[in-house]
C-alpha positions in Angstrom: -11.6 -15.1 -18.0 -10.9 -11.7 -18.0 -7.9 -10.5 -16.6 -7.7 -8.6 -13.1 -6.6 -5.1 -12.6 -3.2 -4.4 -10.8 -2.1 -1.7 -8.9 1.6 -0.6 -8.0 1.8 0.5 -4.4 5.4 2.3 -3.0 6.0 3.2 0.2 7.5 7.3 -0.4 7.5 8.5 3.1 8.7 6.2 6.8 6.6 5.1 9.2 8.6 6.2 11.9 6.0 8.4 13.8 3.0 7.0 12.0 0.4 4.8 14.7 1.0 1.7 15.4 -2.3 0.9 13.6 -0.5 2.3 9.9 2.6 0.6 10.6 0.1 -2.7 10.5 -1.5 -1.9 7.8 1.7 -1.4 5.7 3.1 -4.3 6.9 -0.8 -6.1 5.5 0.3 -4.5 2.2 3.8 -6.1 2.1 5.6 -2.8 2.2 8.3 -3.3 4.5 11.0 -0.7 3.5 11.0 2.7 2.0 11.5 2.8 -1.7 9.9 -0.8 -1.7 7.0 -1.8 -4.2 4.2 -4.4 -4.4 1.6 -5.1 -6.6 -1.3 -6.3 -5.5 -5.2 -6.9 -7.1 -7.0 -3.5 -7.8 -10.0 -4.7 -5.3 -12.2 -2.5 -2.7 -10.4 -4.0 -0.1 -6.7 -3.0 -1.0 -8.1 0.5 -2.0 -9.5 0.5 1.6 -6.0 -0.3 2.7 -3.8 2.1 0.2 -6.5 5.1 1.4 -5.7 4.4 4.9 -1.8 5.1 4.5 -2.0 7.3 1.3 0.3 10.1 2.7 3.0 7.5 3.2 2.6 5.8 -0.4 2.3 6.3 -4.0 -0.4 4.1 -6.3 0.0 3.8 -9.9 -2.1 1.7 -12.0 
């Protein structure tokens, strides 16, 4: 079975300010803090996600 991308996501910038509907969606992502990183599946879905709140994050691969 071959083996699934990753992606790193952290959160660079606060949510303080941001809508209500970005603070949810970084709260999906698991990002609960600043400096904090997850790492979740590379799928269409998360990208959907990351794209969504990409001035408050950082993605490496």
């Amino acid at each position: 079975m071959a083996k699934k991308k990753k992606i790193r996501i952290t959160q660079t910038k606060s949510k303080i300010g941001a809508p209500e509907r970005q603070k949810r969606t970084l709260a999906a992502l698991g990002l609960k803090k600043m400096h904090q990183t997850v790492e979740h599946d590379d799928t269409p879905v998360i990208r959907g996600m990351v794209d969504k709140v990409k001035h408050l994050v950082t993605v490496e691969k």
